[in-house]
N, C-alpha and C positions, 0 to 999 in steps of 0.2 A: 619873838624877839630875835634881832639879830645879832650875832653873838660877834667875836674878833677871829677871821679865819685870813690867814696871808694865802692870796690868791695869786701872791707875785713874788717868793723867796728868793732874796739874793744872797750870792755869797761876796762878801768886798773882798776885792785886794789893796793888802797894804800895801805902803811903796810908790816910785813912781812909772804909773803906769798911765799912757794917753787912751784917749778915746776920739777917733776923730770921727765925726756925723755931716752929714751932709755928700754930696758925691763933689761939692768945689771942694770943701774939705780935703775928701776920699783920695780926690784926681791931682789936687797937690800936693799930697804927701809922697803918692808914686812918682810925681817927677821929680821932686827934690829928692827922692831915695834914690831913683836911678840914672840921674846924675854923679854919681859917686863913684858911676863906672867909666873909668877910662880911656875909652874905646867910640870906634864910629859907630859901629854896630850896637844898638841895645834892645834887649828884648823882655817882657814884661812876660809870663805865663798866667792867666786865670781859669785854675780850677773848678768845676761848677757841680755842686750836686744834685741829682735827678730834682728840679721841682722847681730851679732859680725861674725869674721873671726873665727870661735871653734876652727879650726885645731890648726892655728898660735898661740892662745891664749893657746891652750891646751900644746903645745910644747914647745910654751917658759916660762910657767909657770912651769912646769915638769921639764928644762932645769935649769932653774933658781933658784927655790928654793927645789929642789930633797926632793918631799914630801914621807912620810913612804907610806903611802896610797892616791889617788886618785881619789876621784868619778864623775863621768859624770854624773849630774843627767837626763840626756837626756837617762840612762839607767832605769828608773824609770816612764816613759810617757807608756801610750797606746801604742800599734802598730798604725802605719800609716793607716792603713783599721779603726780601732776604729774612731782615730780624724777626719779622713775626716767625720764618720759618725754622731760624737757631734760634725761638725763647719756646715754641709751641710745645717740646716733650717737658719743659716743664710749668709751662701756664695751662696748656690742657684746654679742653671743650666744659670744663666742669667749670658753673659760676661761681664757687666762694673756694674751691681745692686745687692744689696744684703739686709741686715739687721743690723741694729748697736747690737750687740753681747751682751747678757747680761750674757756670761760665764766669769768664774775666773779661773786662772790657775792655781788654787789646781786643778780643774775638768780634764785636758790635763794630769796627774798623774794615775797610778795605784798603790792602797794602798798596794798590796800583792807587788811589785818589790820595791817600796819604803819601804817597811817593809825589803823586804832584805838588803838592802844599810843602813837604820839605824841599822842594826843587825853586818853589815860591820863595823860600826865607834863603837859601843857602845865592840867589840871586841877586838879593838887597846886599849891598856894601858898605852902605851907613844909615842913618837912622833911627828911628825909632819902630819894634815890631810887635803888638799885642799879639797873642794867640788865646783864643778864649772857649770854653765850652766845656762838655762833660767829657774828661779823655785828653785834654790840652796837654797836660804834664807827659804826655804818654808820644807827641809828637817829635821831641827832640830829647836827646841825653842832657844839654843843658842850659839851664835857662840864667836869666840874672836876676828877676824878680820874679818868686812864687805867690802868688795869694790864691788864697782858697773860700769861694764863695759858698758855704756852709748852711743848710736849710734842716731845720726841723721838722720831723715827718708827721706832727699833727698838724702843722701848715698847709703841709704837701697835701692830707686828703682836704682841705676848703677847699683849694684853688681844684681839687678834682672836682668838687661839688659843686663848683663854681665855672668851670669847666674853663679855667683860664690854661690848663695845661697839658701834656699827654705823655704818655708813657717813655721810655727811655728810647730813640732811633726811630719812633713812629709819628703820626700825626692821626691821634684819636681822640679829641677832647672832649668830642660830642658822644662818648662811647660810653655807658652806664658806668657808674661810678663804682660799683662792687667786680666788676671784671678789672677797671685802671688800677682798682688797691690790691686786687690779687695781682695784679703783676706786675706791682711796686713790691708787695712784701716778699714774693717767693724771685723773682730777677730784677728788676732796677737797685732796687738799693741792696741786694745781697751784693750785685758786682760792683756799685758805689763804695760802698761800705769795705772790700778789701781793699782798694783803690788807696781808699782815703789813709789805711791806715799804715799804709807805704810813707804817707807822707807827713806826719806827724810833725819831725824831725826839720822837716826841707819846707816849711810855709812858714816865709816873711811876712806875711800878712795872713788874718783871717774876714772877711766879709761877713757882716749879718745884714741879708736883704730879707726878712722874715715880715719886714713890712714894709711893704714898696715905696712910703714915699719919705721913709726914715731911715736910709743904710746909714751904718756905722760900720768902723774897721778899727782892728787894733793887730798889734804887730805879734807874731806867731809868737814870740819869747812871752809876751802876754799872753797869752792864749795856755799857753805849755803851765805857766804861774798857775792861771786857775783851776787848771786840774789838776795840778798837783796840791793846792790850797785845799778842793773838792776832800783829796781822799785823806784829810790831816783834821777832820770837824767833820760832825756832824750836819748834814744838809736836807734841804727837801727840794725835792725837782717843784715844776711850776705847774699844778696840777690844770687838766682840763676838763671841762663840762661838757655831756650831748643829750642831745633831748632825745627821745627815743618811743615806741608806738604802747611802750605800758607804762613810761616816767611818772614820776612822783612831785613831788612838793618840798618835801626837805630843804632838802638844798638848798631851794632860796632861798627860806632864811637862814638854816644854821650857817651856809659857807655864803652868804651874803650876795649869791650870783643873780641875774636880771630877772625880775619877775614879770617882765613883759613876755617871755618866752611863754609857750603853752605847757611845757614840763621840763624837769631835766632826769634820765635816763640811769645815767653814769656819771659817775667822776674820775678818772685814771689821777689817779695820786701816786704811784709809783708805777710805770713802765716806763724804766728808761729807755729801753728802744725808740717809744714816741712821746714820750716828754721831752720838754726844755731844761736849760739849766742857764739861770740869770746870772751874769756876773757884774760885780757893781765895777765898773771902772771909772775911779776918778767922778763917780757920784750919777755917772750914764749907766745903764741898765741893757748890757752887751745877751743876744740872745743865741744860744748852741746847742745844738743835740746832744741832751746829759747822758748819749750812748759812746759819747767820747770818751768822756770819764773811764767805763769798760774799755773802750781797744787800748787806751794809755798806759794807765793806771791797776790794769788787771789785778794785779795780785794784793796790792796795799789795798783794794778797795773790795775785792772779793776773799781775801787772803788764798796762800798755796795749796789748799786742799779743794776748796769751791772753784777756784781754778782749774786746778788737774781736774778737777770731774768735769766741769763743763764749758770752761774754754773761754774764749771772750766774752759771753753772755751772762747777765744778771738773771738768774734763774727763778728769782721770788716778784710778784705781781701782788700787787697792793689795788683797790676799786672799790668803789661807790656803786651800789646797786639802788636806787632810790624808786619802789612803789607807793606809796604813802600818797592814798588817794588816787593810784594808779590804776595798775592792774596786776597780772599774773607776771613773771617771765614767762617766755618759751620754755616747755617741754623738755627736757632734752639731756645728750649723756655724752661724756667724752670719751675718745678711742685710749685703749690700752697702753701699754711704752712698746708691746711688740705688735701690734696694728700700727701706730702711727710710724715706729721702724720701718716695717715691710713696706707699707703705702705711700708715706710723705717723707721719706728721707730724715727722720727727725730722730734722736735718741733718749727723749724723755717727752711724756707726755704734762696735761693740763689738770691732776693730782688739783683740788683745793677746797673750800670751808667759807661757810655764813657762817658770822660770827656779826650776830643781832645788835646795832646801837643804836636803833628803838623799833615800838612796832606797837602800833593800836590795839585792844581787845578783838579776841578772834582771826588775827592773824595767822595765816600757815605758811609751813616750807612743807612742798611735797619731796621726800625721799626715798627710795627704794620701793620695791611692792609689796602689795598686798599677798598671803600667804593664799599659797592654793589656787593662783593665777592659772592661763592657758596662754601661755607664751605665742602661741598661732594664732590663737584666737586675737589680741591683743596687739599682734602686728598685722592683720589682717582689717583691723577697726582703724588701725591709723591709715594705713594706705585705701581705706574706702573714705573718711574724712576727708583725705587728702586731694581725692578727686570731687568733692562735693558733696559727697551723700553727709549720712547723719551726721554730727559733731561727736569728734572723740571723746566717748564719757571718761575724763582721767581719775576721777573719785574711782572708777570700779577698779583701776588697777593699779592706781598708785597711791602707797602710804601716806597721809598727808600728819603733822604734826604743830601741835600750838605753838606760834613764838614768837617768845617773850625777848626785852630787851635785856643783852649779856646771857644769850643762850648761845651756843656753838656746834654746828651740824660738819660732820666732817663729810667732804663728798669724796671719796678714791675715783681716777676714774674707772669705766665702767657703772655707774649708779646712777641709775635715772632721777632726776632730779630735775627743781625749781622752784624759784621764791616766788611768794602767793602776794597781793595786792596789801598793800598797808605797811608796810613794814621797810627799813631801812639798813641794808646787810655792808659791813665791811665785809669782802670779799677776797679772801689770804689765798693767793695761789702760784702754782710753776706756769711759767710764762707763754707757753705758746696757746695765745686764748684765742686762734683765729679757727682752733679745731675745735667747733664745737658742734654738735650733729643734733640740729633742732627737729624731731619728732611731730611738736603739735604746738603751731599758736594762735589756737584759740581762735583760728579765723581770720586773722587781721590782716592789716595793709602795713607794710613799713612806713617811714615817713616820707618815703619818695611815692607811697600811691601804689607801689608792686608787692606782690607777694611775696613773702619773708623765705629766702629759700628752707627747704625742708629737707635732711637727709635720712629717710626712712633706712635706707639699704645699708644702711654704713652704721645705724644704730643698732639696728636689730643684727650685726653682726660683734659687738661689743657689749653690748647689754649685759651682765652678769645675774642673770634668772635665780640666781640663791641667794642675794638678797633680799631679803623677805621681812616683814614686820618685826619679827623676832631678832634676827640676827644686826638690822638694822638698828633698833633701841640698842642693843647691847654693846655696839662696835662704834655708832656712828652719831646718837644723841648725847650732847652735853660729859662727855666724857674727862670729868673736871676731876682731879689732883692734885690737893695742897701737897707742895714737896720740899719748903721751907717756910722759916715766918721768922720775925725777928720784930726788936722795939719799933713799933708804929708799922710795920709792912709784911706781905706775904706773898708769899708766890704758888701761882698754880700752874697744873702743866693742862694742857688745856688739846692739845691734840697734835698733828694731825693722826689719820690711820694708820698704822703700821708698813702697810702698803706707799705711804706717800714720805715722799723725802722730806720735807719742810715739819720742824720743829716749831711749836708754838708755846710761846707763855705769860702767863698774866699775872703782872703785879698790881697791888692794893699797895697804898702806901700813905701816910700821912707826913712823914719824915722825910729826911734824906735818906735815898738807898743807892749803894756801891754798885755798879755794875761792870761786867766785861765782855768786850767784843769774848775773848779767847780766839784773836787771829781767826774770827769768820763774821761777816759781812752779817749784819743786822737790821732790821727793817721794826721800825714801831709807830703806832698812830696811839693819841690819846682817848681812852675810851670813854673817860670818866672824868669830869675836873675840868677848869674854865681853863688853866695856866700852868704849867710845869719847867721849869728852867732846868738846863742838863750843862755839865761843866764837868772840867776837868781837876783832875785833884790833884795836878802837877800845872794847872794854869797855860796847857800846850795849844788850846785853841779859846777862842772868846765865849763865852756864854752864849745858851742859842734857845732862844725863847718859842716854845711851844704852842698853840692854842687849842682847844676840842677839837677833834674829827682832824686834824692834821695828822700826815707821817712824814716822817723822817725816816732818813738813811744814818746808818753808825757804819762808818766804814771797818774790815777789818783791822787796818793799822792804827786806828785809833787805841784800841786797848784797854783801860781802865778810863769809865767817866760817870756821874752820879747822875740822880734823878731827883727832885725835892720839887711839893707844891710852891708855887709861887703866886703871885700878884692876888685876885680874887681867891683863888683857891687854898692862899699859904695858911697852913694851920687844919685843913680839911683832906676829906679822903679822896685821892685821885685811882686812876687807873690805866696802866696801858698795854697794848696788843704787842707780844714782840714775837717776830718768823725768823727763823734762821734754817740753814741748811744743817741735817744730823753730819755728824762725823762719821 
């Protein structure tokens, strides 16, 4: 049966706020705007973030407001032999690892071609002057019209897959799709992304080209409204689906998505780095990277403490692990906080927990090992698998465990670990999940047809050899503590390891139950229960209606807000998963 899951959360703003769609639309709003300026000279800036359509933007901008002069400042970058050679020490010869980038993209610029293109605009006398592309704002100290064309980065990897696109200064579209996204995640959008967040304040307009043949625009003061709206309520990003080479079934029915697909894989429900974030304006459905929210809103939305510790980034990862009628995941263990320090520039690692909402008879999670292993022996069998010989036996060396639905495995990293086929894991973790060092899978093909890369060397240097069957039950299964309860509800503390930053806990409840951020950013999915409505007891934001298997964000500034079954569920026992960062 297919239950009610919003595959499309908005948040409305009240007030008046336009939305204009269309690019006649789009193109007459900027000439009535910058007409305003009293001057012969006028000049429109459009910012672009790694992954816009140039061509279509380029055209119908040109089309639209028939400027005197036009610059692409994409004429004004290095050669492509240049940038490949300042992104190289941190994109690297390795396909899925690299370096978090400490370049800016004034540096992806050559001063003597930018010297000609200011030489181009300070020539014009009157007119009208577009400048446009990734870097445009960075061409002149000042502009009269700012807009900023704004792409969400689970867009950005289709059109990779789709190979409509290429990296940021190059021309590689034809180039495998797992090298384009490593060198999106570790330099294109790292130097985007400080760019952008210079500019917050100075964008007249913000573009959504997220779908080529529906841009809409609204004006930055609207844009700036909704993130501030964001961290004042309760929200869920706009979750997305991928099918994947061991996907399941679930999903289609409970979250209602296409069943013509052969599976779906995942579901990312909470990473704002690559999620969306809807905003209703004026009843249009405006689309932005809900990793704005972070560089704006930092502290109301993460509160002062989650902040100081980890800075612009949303540190908790919420996902959909869907086997169920699937298969195994991959093998596999994540590096340390002081490996992934040393290696990849990074100061926290990918720390996280299955936490079962459902899973057929005879379902397993494999966790840690079996007691009395031969550690050489055991990296010696993967790396002979891995060149072809026998199939890695992982029964002989790794602990395998029943499970059941609302069981909860904590995984620290270091612990070899994986979800077994049948089963459907909410997946509570610290956010950088692009470090994950796959060991053995089982043989298979991605779904591009290649070999699923495999990081033997990098495992077997993080693997943590003591835990073992023993220490494993005792530290890392179901490690469940009632630590209050009250009329109609109770609360358990539910995990994580001691070793992992992320606090977890689960409430039962039939009633209304009181809750509080306490000034730290709060992340909950429904575990149990058709419907839950969550409100506030001072009436500060609107009622925000829950369904199964959805999460939501509680921002920290929120503060005090309740929990009570609602619509099918009122009067019944609900349940939900809530992660927060420890103090």
């Amino acid at each position: 049966m297919v239950l009610v899951f919003n595959k499309f959360p908005r948040i409305k703003l009240n007030g008046k706020h336009k939305c204009f769609q269309g690019w006649d639309a789009i193109c007459k709003r900027l000439l009535g705007e910058i007409e305003k300026f009293d001057q012969e000279l006028k000049i429109i800036t459009v910012e672009t973030y790694h992954g816009v359509n140039d061509r279509q933007i380029i055209n119908e901008l040109k089309k639209g407001l028939s400027p005197d002069l036009f610059i692409d400042v994409k004429q004004g970058m290095y050669p492509p032999g240049k940038i490949k050679k300042l992104v190289y020490p941190d994109v690297t010869d390795d396909r899925i690892f690299g370096y978090m980038t400490r370049l800016k993209l004034a540096q992806f610029f050559d001063p003597e071609k930018t010297g000609r293109l200011k030489r181009e605009v300070h020539q014009c006398q009157k007119g009208l002057i577009v400048i446009y592309g990734c870097g445009a704002s960075l061409l002149l100290e000042k502009t009269d019209i700012l807009v900023y064309a704004d792409m969400a980065r689970w867009e950005i990897q289709q059109r990779f897959r789709r190979r409509e696109i290429s990296n940021l200064g190059v021309e590689n579209s034809r180039e495998d799709f797992t090298r384009q996204y490593k060198q999106a995640y570790f330099v294109d959008w790292r130097v985007c992304d400080k760019h952008k967040k210079s500019l917050f304040e100075k964008m007249d307009f913000v573009l959504d080209t997220n779908q080529n043949d529906t841009p809409k625009m609204i004006s930055g003061k609207t844009h700036l409204a909704g993130l501030l709206e964001a961290v004042s309520r309760p929200f869920s990003v706009v979750p997305f689906f991928d099918p994947g080479p061991w996907g399941g079934q679930w999903m289609k029915d409970v979250c209602g998505v296409n069943k013509d697909e052969e599976n779906f894989a995942w579901c990312f429900n909470c990473v704002p780095e690559e999620n969306s974030l809807l905003l209703d304006v004026d009843g249009v459905a405006l689309e932005i990277p809900s990793i704005n929210v972070v560089f704006y809103q930092p502290e109301k939305l993460l509160g002062p403490k989650v902040h100081a510790r980890f800075g612009d980034e949303f540190p908790i990862r919420f996902d959909f692990l869907d086997t169920m009628d699937g298969g195994n995941l991959s093998l596999q263990v994540h590096p340390l906080t002081e490996y992934i320090q040393e290696n990849f520039g990074l100061h926290y690692t990918q720390d996280e927990s299955y936490y079962l909402m459902d899973a057929k008879p005879g379902a397993e999670v494999y966790l840690g090992l079996k007691d009395g292993i031969d550690p050489y022996a055991m990296i010696t069998e993967l790396k002979n698998a891995q060149k072809g010989g026998s199939p890695f036996e992982a029964k002989k060396h790794v602990q395998t465990w029943p499970a059941k639905k609302h069981n909860h495995f904590l995984i620290p990293a270091g612990t070899i670990h994986c979800s077994g086929k049948d089963s459907m894991v909410l997946e509570i973790s610290a956010t950088p999940y692009i470090f994950t060092f796959k060991l053995w899978d089982w043989g298979r093909l991605g779904m591009d047809g290649l070999p699923r890369p495999i990081n033997i060397e990098h495992g077997e240097n993080v693997i943590q050899w003591e835990r073992t069957t023993s220490w494993t039950e005792k530290e890392l299964i179901n490690q469940i503590e009632e630590i209050a309860h009250g009329d109609g509800w109770r609360e358990e503390r539910t995990g994580l390891h001691e070793r992992e930053f992320i606090e977890t806990r689960r409430h039962w409840f039939s009633k209304k139950v009181l809750h509080n951020t306490e000034n730290n950013v709060q992340v909950l999915n429904l575990v149990e229960g058709d419907e839950i409505i969550v409100e506030s007891p001072e009436e500060s934001f609107e009622p925000f209606v829950v369904h199964y298997a959805e999460t939501f964000i509680v921002p920290a500034a929120v503060g005090e807000y309740t929990i009570r079954p609602y619509g099918k569920s009122a009067g019944k026992e609900c349940a939900t998963m809530k992660a927060y960062v420890r103090g």
